[in-house]
N, C-alpha and C positions, 0 to 999 in steps of 0.2 A: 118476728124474725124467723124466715125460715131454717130447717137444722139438719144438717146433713152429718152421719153419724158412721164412721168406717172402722170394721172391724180388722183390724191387723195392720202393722206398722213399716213393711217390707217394702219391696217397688212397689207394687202396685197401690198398696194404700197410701203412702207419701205420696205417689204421682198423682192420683185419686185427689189427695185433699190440697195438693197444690193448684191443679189445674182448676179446680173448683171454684177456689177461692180467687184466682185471678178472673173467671169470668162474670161470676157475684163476690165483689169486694164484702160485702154485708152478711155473707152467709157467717151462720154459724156451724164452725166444721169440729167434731169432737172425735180422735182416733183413741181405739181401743187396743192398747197393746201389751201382750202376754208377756213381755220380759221386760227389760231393761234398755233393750237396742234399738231403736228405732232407724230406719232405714241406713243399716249396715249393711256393706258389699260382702254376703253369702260367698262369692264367687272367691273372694280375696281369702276367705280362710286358711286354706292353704299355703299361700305365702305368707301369713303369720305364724304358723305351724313350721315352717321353714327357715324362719328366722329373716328371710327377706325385706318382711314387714316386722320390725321389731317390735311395736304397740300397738295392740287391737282396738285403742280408740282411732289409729288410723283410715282403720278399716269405714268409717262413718262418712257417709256422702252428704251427712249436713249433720252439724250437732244437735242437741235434744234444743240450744236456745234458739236456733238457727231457725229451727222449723217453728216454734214458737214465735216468734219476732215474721212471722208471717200470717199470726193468727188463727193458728192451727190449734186446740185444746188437747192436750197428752196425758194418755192417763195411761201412767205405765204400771207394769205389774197388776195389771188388770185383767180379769178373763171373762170373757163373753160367755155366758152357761146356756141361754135360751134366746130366741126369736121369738116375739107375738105379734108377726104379719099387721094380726085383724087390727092390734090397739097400736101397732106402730112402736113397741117397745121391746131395748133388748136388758134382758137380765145380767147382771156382769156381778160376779167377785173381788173384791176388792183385796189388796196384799195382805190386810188386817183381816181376811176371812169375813168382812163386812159383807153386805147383801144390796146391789145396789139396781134401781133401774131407771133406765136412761132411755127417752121418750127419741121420734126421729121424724122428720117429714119424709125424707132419702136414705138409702141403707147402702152403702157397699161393702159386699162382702171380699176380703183380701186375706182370707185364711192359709194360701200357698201352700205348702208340701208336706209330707213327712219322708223323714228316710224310708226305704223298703225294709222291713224285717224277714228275711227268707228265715222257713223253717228249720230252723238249723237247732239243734239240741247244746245246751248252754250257751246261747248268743246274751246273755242277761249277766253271765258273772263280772265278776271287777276283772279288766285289763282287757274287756271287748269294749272297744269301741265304735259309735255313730258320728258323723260329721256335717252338722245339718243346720246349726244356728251357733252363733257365738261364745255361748255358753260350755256346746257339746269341746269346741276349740279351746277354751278357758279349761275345762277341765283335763283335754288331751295334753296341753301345751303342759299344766302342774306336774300330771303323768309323768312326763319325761323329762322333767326337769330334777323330780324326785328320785324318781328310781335310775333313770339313766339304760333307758333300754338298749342292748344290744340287736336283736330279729324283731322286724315290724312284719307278719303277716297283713296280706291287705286282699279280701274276700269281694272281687269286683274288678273288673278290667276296662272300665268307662272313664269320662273323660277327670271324676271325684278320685279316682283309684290311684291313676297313672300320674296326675297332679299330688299325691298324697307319695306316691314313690319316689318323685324328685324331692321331694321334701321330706323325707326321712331319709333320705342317701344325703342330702346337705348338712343332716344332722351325723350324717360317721357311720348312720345303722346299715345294716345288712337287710336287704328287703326280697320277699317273696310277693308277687301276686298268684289268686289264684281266679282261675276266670272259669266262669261254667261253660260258656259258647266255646266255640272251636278256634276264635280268634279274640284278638283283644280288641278294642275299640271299635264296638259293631257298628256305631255311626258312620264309617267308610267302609268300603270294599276292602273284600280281606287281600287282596291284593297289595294294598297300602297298610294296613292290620298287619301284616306280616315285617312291612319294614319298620313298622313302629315297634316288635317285637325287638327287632335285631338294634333299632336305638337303645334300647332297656336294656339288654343284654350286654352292650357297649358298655355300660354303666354299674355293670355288675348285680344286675338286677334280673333275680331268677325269676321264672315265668311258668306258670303252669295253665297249660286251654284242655278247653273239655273236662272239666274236674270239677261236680257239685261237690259240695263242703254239708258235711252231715250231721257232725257235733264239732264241738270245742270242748277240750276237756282240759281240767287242771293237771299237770302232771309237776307236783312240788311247787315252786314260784313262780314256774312259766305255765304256759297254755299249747295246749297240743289240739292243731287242724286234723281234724280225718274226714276225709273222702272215701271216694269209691275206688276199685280197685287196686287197694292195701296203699292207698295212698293216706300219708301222716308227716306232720310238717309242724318242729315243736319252734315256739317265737315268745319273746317276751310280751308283746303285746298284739291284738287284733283290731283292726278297723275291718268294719264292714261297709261296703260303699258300693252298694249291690242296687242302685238307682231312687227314683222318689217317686211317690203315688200323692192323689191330690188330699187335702186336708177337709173333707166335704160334711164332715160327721153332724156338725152343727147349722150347715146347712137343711141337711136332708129332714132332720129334727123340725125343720119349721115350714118344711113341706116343699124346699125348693127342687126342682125335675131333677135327677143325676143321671146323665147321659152315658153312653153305651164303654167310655174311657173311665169310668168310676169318677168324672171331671163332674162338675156344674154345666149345667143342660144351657148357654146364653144365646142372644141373638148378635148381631156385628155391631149393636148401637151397648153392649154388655150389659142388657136385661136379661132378668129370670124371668121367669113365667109365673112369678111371685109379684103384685103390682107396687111399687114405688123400693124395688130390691135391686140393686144390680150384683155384677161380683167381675172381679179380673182376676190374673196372675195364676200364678202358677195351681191353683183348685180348680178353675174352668177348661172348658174346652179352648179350640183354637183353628179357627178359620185360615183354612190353607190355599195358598193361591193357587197354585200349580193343579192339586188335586180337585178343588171346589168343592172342596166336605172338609169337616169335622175333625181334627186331631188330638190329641194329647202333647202338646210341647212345649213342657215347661222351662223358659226358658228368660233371662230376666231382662234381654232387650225388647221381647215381647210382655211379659209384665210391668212393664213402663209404661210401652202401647196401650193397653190395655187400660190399666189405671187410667191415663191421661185421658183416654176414652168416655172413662166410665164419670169420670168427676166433671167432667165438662158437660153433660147427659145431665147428670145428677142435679148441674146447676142449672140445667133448665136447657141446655145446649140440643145440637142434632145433629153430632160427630156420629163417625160410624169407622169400627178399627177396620184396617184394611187389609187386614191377613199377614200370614207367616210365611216364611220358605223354611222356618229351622234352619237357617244361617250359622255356623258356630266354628269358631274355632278354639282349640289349645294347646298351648306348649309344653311338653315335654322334654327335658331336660336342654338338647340344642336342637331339639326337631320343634314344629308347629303344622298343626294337622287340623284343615278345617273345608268346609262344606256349606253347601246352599243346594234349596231343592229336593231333588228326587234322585236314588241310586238305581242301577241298571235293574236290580233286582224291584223295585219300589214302583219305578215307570210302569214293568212289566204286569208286575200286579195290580194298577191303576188301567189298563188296557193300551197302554200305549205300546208302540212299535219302536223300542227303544233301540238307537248303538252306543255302544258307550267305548271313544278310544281310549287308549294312554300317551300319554307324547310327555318328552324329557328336554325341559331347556333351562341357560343357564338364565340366571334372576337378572343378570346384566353384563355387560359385553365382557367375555373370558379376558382378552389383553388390560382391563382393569384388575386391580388385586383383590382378592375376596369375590369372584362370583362364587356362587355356589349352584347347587343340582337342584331345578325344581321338579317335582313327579307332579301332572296334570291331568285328572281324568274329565273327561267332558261326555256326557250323557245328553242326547236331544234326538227327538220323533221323529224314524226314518221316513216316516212318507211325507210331514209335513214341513220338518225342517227346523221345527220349533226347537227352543232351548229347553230343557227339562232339569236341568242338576250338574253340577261339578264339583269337583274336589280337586286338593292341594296337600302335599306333602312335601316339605322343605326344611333346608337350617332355620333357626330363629333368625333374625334379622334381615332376611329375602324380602319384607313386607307381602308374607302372604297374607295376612288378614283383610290388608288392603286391596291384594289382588283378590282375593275372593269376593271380597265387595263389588268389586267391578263387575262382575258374573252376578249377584244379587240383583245389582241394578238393574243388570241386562234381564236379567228372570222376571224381576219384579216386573220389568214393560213389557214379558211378555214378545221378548225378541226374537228373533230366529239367529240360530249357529250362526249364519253368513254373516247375519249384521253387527259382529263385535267386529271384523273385521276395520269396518269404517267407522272404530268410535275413536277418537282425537284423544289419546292417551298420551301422558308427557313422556321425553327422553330424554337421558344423559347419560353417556358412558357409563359412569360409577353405579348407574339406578338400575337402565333397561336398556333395551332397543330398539331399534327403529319400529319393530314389530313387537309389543310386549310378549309376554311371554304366553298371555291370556288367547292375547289373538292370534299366535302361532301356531296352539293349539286348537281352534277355532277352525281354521285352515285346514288340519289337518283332518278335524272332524269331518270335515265336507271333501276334500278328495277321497276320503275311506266309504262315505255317503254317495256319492256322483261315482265311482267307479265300479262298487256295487248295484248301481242302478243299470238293468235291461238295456 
């Protein structure tokens, strides 16, 4: 019987050992996973932290029997310590400190991320905290439940940071962020970066940009931030949410390429250059469509992809992933701020001839109650007209997500600005318009386009 054997239990190795096993019913599929969780929503922590999600078994996109009753073998609180390529065997620890090894015809590797640790002087004492797997949340969540923090410091202004600020302000705390970049939420145009400022501030949530963080230092029972330029900021506790680097260490150990993103070096079919190894998720690289190279985006609608990829391959299949846009969105307290594609800055540095407008409509016809203001930037190649990226800034419940999808798809094909024009999107009063809001600004792209044109 053949054995296909995945290291780590997250999207991509659940999605890995699913897909696998629906295309060889017979295989034998054995995951290897480090803690206790097996494919828990990462993303959801923060609304358990918030009280949103009241139970962190919530959080589970399929219980531990669930996936089992599909024939999947789980061995939890297990750790993979070594690869031996040549014999086909990986070494794993066992929770008993036993010594264990486990032979494979197929290997995927789905080791995912770790949090960033910036050099920062006492990021390691008690009451800093990481936010990375359900564990780090289980221990944050005791934190506060214990002591009853009054000031949450939060070291990072991404999309971990700004979700972790709505959720210690729903807890009564007082929140500072501190952001090194000049804006916060560098995944958009600081143009948009700036009104996500002023939603936070709405909210009673102080803000600091441009301010590296140096030490943490204890001062009595709290903790004291210092930066640069006599900047000091004391809080009862810190998270640090300063981004994720890929988890490769045990790859590289057994000789797999690590490519130029500190990622796993794969092909679009998610082999290594390692023979009968694959790897997805958030430790590999990530084939971009727009760009047609190589990226680093880890992210878990692509680590799905990926897995789903990689087990279907594994099982003898000839899928091949079909790239990323870095699509994403997130909410912030009554804003949602999300993206697909390429930023004007991003195009530019890919060599295109990028314009990127802004145009402001409502989500759906003002004489219904509740429209609300969408902010729309749309990026696409002045000479040729192609689509290249947009973004969305709005109240929650504008279905921007949704609208942003709609521009995914269009990217995904590879469409030109003109052609959202004529894509057949629903109406009604309460929703949109005759003219979504999408294609408004689509419109507007190209008379800014065509009028600047000789």
């Amino acid at each position: 019987m053949k054995r296909l054997l995945i290291i780590g239990g997250s999207d991509a190795g659940v999605s890995a050992g699913l897909r696998a096993r629906e295309i060889d019913p017979r295989l034998e599929v054995t995951m290897v996973v480090a803690d206790k969780f097996p494919n828990f929503s990462i993303c959801g922590l923060p609304f358990y932290i918030s009280g949103e999600t009241p139970d962190w078994r919530m959080l589970a996109h399929r219980s531990v029997s669930e996936i089992e009753q599909t024939g999947i073998r789980l061995l939890l609180g297990h750790r993979a310590e070594a690869i031996d390529p040549d014999r086909r065997i990986v070494l794993v620890t066992s929770p008993e400190g036993r010594a264990v090894s486990l032979g494979y015809d197929e290997l995927v590797i789905g080791t995912g991320a770790m949090s960033v640790r910036p050099d920062i002087q006492g990021i390691d004492q008690p009451g800093v905290f990481f936010l990375r797997w359900v564990e780090d949340s289980i221990a944050l969540k005791t934190f506060l439940e214990e002591n009853r923090p009054v000031h949450a410091a939060i070291i990072g202004g991404g999309y971990i940071g700004l979700e972790m600020a709505d959720a210690f302000t729903r807890r009564g705390m007082r929140v500072t962020v501190v952001e090194y970049a000049d804006t916060i939420l560098t995944t958009v145009d600081p143009e948009l970066g700036v009104q996500v400022r002023e939603g936070l501030e709405r909210h009673s949530v102080q803000v600091a940009t441009g301010m590296p963080v140096r030490a943490v230092e204890p001062i009595g029972e709290r903790l004291r931030v210092i930066g640069d330029q006599g900047f000091s900021l004391d809080a009862d506790l810190v998270l640090v949410a300063a981004g994720a680097r890929p988890n490769t260490g045990l790859a590289a150990l057994a000789g797999v390429e690590i490519g130029e993103f500190g990622a796993i070096r794969v092909n679009r079919r998610m082999q290594t250059g390692v023979p009968h190894v694959f790897a997805a998720g958030d430790c590999v690289q990530t084939w971009h469509r727009v760009l047609g190279q190589y990226q680093y985006l880890p992210l878990g609608t692509t680590a799905h992809k990926q897995g789903y990829t990689a087990g279907e391959n594994a099982a003898g299949g000839d899928a091949v992933f079909p790239g990323s846009l870095g699509t994403q969105a997130v909410k912030i307290f009554d804003l949602v701020a999300a993206r697909t594609g390429l930023r004007d800055s991003e195009a530019k540095a890919a060599g295109f001839a990028p314009l990127s407008i802004g145009y402001a409509a409502w989500d759906h016809k003002a004489y219904y109650p509740g429209a609300g203001r969408l902010n729309i930037r749309i990026t696409g190649d002045r000479e040729t007209g192609r689509l290249l990226g947009a973004q969305i800034l709005g109240p929650y419940g504008s279905e921007i997500s949704k609208r942003i999808d709609v521009l995914a798809a269009a990217l995904y094909h590879e469409m030109p600005v003109d052609g959202i024009s004529g894509l057949d999107l629903s109406y009604a009063p309460p929703l949109s318009g005759p003219w979504d809001p999408v294609q408004a600004a689509a419109q507007e792209w190209s008379r800014v386009r065509y009028r600047d044109i000789p």
